[in-house]
C-alpha positions as CSV (number, residue, x, y, z in Angstrom):
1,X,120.9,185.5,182.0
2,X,118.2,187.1,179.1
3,X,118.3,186.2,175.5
4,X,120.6,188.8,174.5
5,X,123.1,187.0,176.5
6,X,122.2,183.6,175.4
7,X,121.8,184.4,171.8
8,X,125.1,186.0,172.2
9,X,126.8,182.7,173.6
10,X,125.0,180.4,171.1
11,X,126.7,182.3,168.5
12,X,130.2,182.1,169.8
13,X,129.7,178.5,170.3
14,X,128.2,178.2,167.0
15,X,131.7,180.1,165.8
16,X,134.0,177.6,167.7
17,X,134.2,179.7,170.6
18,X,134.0,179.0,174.2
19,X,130.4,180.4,175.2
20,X,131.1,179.7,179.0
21,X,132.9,183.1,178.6
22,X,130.2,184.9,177.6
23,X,127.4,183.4,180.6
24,X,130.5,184.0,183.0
25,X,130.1,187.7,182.1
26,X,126.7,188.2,182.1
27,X,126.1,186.0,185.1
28,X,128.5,188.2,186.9
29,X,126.7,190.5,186.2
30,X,129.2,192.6,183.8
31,X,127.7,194.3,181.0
32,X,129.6,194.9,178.0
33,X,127.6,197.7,177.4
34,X,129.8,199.6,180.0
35,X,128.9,201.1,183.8
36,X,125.7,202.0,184.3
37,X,123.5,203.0,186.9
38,X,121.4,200.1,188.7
39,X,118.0,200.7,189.8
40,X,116.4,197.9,191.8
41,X,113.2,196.9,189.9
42,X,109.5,196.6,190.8
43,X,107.5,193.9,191.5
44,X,104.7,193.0,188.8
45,X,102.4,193.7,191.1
46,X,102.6,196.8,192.3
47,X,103.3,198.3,188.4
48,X,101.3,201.9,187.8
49,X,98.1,201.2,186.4
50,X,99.1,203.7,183.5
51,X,101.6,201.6,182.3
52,X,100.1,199.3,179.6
53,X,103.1,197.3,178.9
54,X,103.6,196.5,182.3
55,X,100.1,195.0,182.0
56,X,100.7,193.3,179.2
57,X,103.5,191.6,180.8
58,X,101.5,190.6,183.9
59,X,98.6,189.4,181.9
60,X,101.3,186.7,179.9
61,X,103.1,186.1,183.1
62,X,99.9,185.1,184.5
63,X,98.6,183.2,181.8
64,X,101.8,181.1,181.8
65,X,101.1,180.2,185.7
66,X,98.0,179.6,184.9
67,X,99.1,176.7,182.2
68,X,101.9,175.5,184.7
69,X,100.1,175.1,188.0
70,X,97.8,172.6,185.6
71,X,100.2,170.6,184.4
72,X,102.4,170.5,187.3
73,X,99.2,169.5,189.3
74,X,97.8,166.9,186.6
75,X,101.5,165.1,187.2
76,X,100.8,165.2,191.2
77,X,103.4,168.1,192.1
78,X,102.9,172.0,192.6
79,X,104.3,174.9,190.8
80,X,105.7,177.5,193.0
81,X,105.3,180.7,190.8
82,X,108.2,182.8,190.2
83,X,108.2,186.4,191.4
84,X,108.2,189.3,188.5
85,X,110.5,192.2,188.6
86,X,110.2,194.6,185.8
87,X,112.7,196.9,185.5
88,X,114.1,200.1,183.0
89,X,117.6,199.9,181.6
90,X,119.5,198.0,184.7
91,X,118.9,196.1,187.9
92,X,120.7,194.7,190.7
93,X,119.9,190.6,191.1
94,X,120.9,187.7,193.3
95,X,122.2,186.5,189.9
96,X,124.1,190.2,189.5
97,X,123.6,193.2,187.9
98,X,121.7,193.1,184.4
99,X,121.4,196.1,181.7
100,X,118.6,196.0,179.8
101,X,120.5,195.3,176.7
102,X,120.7,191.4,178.1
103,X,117.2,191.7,177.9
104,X,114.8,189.2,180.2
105,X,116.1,186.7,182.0
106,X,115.3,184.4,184.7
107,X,117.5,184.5,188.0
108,X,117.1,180.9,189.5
109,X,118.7,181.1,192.7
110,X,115.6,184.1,194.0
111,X,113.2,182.1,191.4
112,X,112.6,185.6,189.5
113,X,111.8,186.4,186.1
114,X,113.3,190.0,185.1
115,X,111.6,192.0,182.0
116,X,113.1,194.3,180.9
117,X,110.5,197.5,179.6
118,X,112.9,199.2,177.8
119,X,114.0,195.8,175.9
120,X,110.1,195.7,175.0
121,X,109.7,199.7,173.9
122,X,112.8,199.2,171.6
123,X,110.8,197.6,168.5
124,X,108.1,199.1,168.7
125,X,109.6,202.8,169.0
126,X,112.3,202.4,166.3
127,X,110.5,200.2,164.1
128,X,107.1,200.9,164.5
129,X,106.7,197.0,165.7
130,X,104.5,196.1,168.6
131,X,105.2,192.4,168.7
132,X,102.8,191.2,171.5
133,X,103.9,187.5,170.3
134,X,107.5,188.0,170.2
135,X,107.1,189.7,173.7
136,X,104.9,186.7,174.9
137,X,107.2,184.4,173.5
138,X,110.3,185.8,175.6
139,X,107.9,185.8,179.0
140,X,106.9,182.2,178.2
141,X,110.6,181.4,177.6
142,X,112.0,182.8,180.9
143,X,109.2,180.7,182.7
144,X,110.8,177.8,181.1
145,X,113.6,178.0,182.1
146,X,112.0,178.5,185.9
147,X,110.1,175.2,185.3
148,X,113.7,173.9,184.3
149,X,114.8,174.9,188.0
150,X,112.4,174.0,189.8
151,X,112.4,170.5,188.3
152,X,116.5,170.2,188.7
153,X,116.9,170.0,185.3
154,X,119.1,173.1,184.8
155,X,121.4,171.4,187.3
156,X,121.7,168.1,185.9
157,X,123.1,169.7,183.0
158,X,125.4,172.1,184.5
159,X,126.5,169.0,186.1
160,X,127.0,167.4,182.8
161,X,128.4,169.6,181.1
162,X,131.5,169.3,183.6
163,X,131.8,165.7,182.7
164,X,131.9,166.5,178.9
165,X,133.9,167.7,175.9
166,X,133.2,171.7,174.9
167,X,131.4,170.4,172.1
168,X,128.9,168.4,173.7
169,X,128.8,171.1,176.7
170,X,127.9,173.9,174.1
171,X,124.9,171.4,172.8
172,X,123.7,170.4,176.2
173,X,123.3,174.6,176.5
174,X,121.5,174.7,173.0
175,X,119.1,171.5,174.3
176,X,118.4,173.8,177.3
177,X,117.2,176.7,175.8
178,X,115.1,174.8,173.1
179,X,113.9,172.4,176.1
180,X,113.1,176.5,177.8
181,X,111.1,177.6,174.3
């Protein structure tokens, strides 16, 4: 699930709508962007050396592991890192099939944090916007919601959200995502 998607589903709850429809779809991996080819995406790793917004991304990825492994280890547990895939326009995931127009997103059930490059070349080729913070910020987000997993959190309030009205379900998945910022 990226933000696109999210965004997308806090808006349609925020509209009286039932935003479970819109994280079935992108969870399934449908984009309502249409068919597109899917290209399996690379790990962070092994990115070309040429490619300086690959780097970019590994530097933030790594300085948010960096930050977790402390404080998971100052509260007497261990951080398992999630693995980075970065990707152009679609990829194929445990969690489905993304386009890039869902932007990042974290896949919990292969602990994976997708970036998107193309989602990151957008603003600063139509708009003449680099946004390192912005890009940061999403990273940084998509880790939180892998700290979420990895804590059960996440499933605690899928769980709850079963046992409550729409309303309340639709705030649970607002609390999450502020919880992941």
């Amino acid at each position: 699930m990226g933000i696109v998607g999210i965004l997308l589903a806090i808006a349609v709850a925020l509209l009286g709508g039932d935003p479970f429809v819109v994280l079935q779809q992108f969870s399934e991996g449908n984009s309502p962007f249409g068919p597109q080819p899917v290209q399996v995406g690379r790990p962070g790793p092994q990115v070309p050396a040429d490619d300086k917004l690959a780097d970019f991304v590994s530097v933030v990825l790594a300085d948010t592991e960096d930050t977790w492994t402390k404080e998971f280890r100052e509260q007497g547990g261990t951080h398992r890192a999630p693995k980075l895939v970065i990707f152009d326009g679609v990829v194929a995931s445990a969690c489905g099939r993304a386009a890039g127009a869902m932007g990042p997103f974290h896949c919990p059930s292969e602990e994976k944090v997708y970036i998107d490059l193309a989602f990151y070349r957008q603003p600063r080729q139509q708009m003449g916007a680099p946004g390192d913070f912005a890009q940061a910020y999403v990273i940084a987000h998509e880790i939180g919601h892998h700290v979420q997993h990895q804590l059960g959190i996440d499933s605690k309030v899928q769980k709850l959200q079963r046992q409550v009205s729409q309303v309340q379900a639709n705030q649970l998945s607002v609390r999450l995502e502020l919880q992941a910022d």
